[in-house]
C-alpha positions as CSV (number, residue, x, y, z in Angstrom):
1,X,69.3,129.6,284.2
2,X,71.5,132.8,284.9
3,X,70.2,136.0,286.2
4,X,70.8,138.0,283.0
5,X,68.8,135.6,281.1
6,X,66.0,135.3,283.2
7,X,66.0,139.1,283.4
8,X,66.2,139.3,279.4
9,X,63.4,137.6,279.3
10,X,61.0,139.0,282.1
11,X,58.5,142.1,281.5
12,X,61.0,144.6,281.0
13,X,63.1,143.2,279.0
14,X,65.0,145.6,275.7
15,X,65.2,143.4,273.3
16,X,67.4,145.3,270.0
17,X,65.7,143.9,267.4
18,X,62.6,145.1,268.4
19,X,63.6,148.4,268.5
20,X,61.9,151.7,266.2
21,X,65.2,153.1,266.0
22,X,67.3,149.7,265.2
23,X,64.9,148.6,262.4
24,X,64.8,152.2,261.0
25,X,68.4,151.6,260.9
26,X,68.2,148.1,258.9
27,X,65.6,149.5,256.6
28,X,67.8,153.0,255.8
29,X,70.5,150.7,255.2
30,X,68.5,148.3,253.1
31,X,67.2,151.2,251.0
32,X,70.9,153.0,250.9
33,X,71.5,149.8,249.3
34,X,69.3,150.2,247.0
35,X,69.6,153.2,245.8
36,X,73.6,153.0,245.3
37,X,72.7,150.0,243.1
38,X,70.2,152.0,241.3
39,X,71.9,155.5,241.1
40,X,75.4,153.2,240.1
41,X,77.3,155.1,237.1
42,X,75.5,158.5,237.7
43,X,78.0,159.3,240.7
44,X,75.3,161.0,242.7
45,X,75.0,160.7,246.8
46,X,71.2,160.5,248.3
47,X,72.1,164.2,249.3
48,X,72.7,165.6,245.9
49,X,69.9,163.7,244.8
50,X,67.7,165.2,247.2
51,X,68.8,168.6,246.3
52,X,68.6,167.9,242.6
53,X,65.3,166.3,242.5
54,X,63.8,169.3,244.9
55,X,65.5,171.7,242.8
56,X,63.2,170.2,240.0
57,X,60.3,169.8,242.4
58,X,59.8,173.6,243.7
59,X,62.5,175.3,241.5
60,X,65.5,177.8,242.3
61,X,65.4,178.8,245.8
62,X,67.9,180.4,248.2
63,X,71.1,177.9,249.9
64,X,69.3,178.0,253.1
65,X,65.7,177.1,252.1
66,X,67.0,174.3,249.7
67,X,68.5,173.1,253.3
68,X,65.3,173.0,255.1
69,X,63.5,171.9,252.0
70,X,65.8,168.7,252.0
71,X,66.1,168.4,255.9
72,X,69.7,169.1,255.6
73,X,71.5,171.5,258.1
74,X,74.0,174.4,256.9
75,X,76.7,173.2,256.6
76,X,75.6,169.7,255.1
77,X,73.9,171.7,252.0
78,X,76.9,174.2,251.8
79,X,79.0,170.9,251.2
80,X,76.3,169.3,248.7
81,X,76.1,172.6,247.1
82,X,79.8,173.0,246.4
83,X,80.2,169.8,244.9
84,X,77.2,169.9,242.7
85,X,78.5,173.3,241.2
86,X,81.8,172.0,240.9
87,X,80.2,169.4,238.4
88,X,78.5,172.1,236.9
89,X,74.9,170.5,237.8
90,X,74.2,173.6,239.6
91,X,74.2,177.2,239.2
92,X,74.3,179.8,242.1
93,X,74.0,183.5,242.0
94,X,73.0,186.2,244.8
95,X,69.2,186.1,245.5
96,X,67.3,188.6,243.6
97,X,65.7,189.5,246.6
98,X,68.7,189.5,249.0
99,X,72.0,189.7,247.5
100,X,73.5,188.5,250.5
101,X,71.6,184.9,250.0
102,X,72.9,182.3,247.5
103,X,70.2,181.4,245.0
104,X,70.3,177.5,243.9
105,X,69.2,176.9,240.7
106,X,69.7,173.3,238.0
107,X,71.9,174.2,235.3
108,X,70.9,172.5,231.6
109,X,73.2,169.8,233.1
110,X,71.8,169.4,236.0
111,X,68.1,169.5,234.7
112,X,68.6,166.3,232.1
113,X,70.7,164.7,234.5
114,X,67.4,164.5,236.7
115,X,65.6,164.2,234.2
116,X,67.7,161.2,233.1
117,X,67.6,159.7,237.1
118,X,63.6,160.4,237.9
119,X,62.4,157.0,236.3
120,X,65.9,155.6,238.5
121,X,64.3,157.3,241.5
122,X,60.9,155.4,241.0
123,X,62.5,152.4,240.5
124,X,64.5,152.8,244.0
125,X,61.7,153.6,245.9
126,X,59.2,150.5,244.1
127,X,62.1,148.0,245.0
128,X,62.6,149.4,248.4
129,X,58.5,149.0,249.3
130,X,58.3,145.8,247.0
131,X,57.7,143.4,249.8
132,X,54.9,145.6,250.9
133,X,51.2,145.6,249.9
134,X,50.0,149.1,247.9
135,X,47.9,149.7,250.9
136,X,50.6,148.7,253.2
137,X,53.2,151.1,251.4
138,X,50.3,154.0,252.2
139,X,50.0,153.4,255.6
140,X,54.0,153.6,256.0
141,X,54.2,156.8,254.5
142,X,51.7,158.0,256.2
143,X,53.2,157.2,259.5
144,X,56.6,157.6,258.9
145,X,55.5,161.3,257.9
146,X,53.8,161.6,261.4
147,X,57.3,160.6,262.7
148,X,59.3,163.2,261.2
């Protein structure tokens, strides 16, 4: 036996697929999967999706707290932003309460597009906890919120 295997297998060994990081990686990509097959025709990334379905969540909020809200930095909402406007699923206007803020809002597009993609969006995340138990799928949350 060589010395890398024995060492692979002694008391210290890093083995990938054991790895928080590297199976939060397969099951992102597992989901991202799911969710492209799910979203399909309706041309929407996970991103905008975010923003659209908090948008219907909480309501029109300024550019920067719609980034926090969807745990997207500044420049990643600006982007997501932009392109939802351009497909007119968005409307911005200065903040009423700081003009030099952008305010977010769903425009009557935007808001039955969602509308249309909410029973989508339950049907992602069923298929994507389907091999779990309902009290299994509770205990994930619930720790994966403690994780982030």
């Amino acid at each position: 036996m060589s010395t890398t295997a024995s060492a692979a297998r002694g008391h210290h060994a890093y083995i990938l697929d054991d790895q928080i990081g590297f199976i939060l990686r397969q099951v992102s990509q597992r989901h991202a999967a799911i969710f492209a097959a799910g979203i399909g025709e309706q041309d929407l990334t996970a991103t905008q999706w975010a923003v659209l379905a908090k948008l219907v969540e909480r309501g029109p909020c300024s550019q920067n707290r719609l980034g926090r809200r969807t745990a997207m930095d500044a420049a990643t909402i600006k982007g997501v932003v932009d392109r939802l406007g351009k497909r007119g699923l968005i409307d911005t206007r200065p903040d009423p309460e700081d003009g030099r803020r952008l305010e977010v809002a769903l425009s009557p597009a935007g808001q039955a597009l969602a509308e249309r993609i909410l029973p989508l969006a339950h049907r992602i995340t069923a298929e994507t906890l389907a091999p779990l138990t309902e009290a299994e799928q509770a205990t994930l949350v619930e720790l994966l919120r403690k994780l982030s």
